[in-house]
N, C-alpha and C positions, 0 to 999 in steps of 0.2 A: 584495553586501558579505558576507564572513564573517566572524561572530562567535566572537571566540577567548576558550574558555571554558577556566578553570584547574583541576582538578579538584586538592582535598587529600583524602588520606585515607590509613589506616594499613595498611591490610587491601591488599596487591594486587589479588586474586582481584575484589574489588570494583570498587576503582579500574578495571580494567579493563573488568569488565562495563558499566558506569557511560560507561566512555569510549565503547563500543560503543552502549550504548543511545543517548545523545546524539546520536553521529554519522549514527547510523540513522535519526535524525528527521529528517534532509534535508542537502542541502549547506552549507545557509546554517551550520551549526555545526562549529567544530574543537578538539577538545577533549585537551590534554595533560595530564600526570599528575605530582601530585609529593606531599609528605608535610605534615603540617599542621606539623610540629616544623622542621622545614627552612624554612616561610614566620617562623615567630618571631626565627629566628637571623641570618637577613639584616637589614642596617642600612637596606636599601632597602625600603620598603612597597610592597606591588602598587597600582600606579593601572593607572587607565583606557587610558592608555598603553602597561601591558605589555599588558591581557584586558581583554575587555567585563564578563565576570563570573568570579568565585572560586563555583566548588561547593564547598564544605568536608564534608566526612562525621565527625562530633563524636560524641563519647560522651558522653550528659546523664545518666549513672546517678550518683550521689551518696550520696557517707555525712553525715552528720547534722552539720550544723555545717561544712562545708564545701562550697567551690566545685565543681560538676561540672568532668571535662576540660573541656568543652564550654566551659563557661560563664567558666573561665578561657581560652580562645584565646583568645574572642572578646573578652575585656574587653584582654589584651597587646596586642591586634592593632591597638587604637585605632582612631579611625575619625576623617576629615577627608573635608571636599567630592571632594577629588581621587581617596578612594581605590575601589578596584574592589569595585563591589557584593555582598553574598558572601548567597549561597542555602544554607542551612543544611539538611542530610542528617544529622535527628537521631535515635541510636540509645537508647534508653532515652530517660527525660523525661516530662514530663508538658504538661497547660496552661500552668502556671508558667514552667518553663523554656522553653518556648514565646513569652513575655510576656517572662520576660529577654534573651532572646535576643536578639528583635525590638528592645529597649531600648539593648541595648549597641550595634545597628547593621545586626543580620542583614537582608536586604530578605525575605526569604520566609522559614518553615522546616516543612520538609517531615518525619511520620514513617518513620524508612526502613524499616520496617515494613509500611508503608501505601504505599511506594514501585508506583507505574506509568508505562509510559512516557506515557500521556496528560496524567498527575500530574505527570509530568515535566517534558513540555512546557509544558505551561500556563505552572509556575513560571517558566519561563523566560522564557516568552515576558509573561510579569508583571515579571519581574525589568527585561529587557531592555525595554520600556515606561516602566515608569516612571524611568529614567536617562534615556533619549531618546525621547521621543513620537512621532517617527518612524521609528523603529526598531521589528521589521526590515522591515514590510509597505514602506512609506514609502521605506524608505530605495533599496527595490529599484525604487523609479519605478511598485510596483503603486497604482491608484485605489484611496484611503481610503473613496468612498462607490458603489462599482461597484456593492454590493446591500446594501441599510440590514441593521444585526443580522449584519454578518458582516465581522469585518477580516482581510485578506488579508496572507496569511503569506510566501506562496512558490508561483511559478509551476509547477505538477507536468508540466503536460503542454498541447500543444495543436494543434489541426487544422484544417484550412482553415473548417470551422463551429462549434467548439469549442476557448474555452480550461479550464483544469480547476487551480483553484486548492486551495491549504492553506489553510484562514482557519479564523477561531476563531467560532463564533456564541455571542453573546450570552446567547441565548435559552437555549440546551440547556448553556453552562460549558463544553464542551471545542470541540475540533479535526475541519473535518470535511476533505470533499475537496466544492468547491462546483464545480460545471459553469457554468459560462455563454454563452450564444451568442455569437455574434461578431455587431456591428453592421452588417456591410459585408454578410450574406450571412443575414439576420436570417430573413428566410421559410421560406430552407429549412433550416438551422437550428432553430427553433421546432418544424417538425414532427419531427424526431428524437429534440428533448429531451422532448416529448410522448409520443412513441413508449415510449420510455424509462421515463418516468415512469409508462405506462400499462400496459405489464411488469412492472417492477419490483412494482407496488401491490398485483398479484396475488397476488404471491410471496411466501412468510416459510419462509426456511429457513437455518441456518448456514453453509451454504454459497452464498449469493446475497446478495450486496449490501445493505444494509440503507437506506433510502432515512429522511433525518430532514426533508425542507421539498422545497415545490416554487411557483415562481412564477413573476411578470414583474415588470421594474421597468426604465421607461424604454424598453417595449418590445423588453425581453431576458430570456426567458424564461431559468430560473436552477436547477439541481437539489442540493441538499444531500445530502450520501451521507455512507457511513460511511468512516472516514479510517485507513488501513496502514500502521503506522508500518517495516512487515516490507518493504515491497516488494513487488514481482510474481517472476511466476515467471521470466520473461524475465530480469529480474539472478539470479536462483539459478542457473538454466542457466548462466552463467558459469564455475561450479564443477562439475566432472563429480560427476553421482547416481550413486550403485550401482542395478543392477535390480532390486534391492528396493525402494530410494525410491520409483524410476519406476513401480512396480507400485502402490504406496502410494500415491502422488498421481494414479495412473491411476482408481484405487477413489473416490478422494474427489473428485474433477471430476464423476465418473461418478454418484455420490449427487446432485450439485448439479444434472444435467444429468437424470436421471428425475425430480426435480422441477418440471425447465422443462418438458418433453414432454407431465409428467402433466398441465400447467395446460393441453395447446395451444400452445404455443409453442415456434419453435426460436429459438434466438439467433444465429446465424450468423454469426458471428464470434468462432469460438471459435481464440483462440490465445496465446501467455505472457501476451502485456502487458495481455492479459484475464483474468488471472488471478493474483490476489493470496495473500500470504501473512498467517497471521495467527502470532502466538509458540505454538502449540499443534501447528501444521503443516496445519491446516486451509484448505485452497483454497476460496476466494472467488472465484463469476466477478462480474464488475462488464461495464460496459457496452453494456447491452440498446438499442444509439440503431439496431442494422440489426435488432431481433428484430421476427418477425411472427409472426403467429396460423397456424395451420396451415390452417387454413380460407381462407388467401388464396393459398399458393402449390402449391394442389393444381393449379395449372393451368400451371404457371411463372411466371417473371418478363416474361414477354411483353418489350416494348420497353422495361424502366426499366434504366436506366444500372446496370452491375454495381459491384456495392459488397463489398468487405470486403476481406481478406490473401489476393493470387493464392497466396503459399508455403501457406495454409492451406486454401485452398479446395477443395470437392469437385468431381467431374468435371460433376454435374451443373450444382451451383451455375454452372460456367463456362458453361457452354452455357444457361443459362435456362432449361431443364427444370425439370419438377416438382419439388418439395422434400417430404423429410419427415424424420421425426428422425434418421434414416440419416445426412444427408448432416451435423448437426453429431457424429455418430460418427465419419463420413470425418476434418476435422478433426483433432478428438482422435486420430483415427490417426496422426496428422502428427507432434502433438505428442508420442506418445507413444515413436514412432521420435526424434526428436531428444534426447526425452529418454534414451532407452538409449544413443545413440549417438554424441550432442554435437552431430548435422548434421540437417538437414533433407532427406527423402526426393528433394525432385525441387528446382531450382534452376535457373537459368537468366539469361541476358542481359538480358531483357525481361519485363514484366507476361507476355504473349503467350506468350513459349514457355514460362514455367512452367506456364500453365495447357494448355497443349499438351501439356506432359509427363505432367502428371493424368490426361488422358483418353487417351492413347496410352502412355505408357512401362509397362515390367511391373512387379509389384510388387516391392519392395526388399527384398533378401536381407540379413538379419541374421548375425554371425559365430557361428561353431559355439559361442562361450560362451554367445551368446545364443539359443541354440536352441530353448528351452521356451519363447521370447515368443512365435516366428514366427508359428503357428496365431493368436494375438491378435492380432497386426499382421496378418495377412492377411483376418482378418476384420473389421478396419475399416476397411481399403484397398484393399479389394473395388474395383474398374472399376463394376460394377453394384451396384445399390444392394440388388437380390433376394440377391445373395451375401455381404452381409455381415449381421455381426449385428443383430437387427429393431429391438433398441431397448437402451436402457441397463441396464433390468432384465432383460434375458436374458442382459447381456454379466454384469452384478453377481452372475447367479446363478451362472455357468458358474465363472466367481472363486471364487465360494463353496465351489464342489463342488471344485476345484482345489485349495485350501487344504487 
């Protein structure tokens, strides 16, 4: 179901950000723009009919003995069962107008000031509740009690052993991204999300995932993480980088990833949609469910079934040979070639021959504007793991002295 939210406000520059920010918070929202003066003059009131919700953006600053703007919409604007709930975006104000607001009919109101997108959501997802109680987790056909302390927003993502919801938790006030196993595939399942969770816990860095709950209920074990309202890198690639960005977000994986090394660990599966955005431009890698300890793949993968992106994987990785943090460098090489160039180094018809091409094709030749990357790209897409660079901090420094 989409929720069609009406956004009033005077300020373009705003309304627009506003519209952007909303629609960023997932699909379920669609949000149009128009002026708070323009809703007075119409004979027709907004109901529920037109929008699930009115955003209005008011000015509560006031002279002495009179009504704020604000405080005058909302009193013209009447209010009957029918009409469209309206989320207040108050500029100036106090507690008081706060208290009037809420009186004449506002269902929430928010300082814009104080405005975040998790601030955001919330409201909304408050606003849209209490109009319909099944709205919008409900109304999407998600389980209301899949995991107690957590209602479920919107389905983000999911895989043959994981689904990976939007829900709000009770407990912590906002929005996370909640992992859950699948029932049908519960064993091996469980061990991933454990895997995961047992990564994760190690770790505390800006750039790695922030893990808020971890559990079972009903015999599905269940992970609470920290929630993106930015997306991954996979949707930015949509839009071509400069090779400056790429260089940029090359440096900041590359921080998050000598953090995973230093602990022991590779992640090995490193690729976009492992990789989040926060509003700062900070990369976040999320889903540690294939990482191991380095101490387990000094020997290979012997007989265990290959796992992660053939497009990302290293020549080793393919072949089950030893692992070390080389091979999530290979990786990052992958990515970081797509990202200069909008494609991906090696492709193919099948899992099979892509990873055929990893271990036999030569390395890919960058165009002469991209010239100063080559040496980088080559040394993270080295054939051999001895010829490429040894570890993240050698590649961080070599950046450094480059700069």
């Amino acid at each position: 179901m989409t929720v069609r939210i009406l956004i009033a406000a005077d300020d373009p520059t705003y309304s627009r950000w506003l519209q952007h920010r909303i629609e960023s918070l997932g699909d379920t929202f669609a949000a149009v723009v128009t002026r708070p003066a323009a809703l007075q003059r119409t004979d027709k009131r907004i109901t529920r009919l037109d929008c699930e919700l009115l955003v209005a953006v008011l000015d509560f600053n006031s002279t002495e003995g009179q009504d704020s703007p604000g405080i005058a919409w909302l009193r013209s604007m009447g209010r009957t069962a029918e009409a469209t709930p309206i989320l207040v975006v108050a500029e100036g104000g106090n507690e008081l107008t706060a208290v009037q607001a809420l009186r004449l009919g506002a269902q929430d109101y928010l300082p814009k000031q104080l405005l975040t997108p998790e601030l955001l959501f919330n409201a909304l997802h408050r606003c849209l509740v209490a109009i319909a109680p099944q709205a919008p987790g409900a109304a999407n056909g998600l389980p209301r009690d899949l995991v107690p302390g957590y209602t479920l927003l919107q389905l983000l993502g999911e895989s043959s052993r994981a689904q990976v919801f939007l829900a709000h938790s009770v407990r912590l006030g906002r929005n996370v991204a909640l992992k859950v196993e699948r029932e049908r595939e519960a064993d091996q399942a469980a061990s991933l999300l454990l895997r995961e969770y047992t990564a994760l816990a190690t770790l505390n860095h800006p750039g790695i995932v922030q893990v808020h709950d971890h559990g079972q209920h009903r015999d599905r074990q269940f992970l609470a993480m920290e929630y993106f309202p930015c997306g991954d890198l996979r949707a930015r690639l949509q839009h071509p980088l400069t090779a400056a960005q790429s260089l940029d977000y090359l440096q900041r994986v590359l921080r998050a990833l000598m953090v995973v090394h230093n602990a022991g660990l590779l992640h090995c599966d490193i690729k976009p949609a492992n990789i989040m955005l926060r509003e700062n431009g900070q990369c976040v890698l999320i889903d540690f469910g294939l990482a191991r300890p380095l101490s387990e793949l000094t020997g290979g993968l012997n007989d265990e079934p290959l796992q992660g992106s053939p497009f990302y994987m290293s020549p080793e990785q393919a072949q089950g040979l030893p692992l070390d943090q080389r091979s999530d460098l290979y990786s990052l090489g992958v990515l970081y070639h797509e990202m200069l160039t909008g494609r991906r180094p090696y492709g193919g018809t099948s899992a099979q021959q892509v990873l055929q091409r990893h271990i036999e094709d030569p390395l890919p030749k960058l165009p002469s504007s991209l010239a100063f990357h080559q040496p980088l790209l080559d040394g993270l897409l080295a054939k051999r793991p001895t010829e490429r660079y040894a570890s993240a901090d050698d590649l961080l420094r070599v950046l450094a002295v480059a700069a």
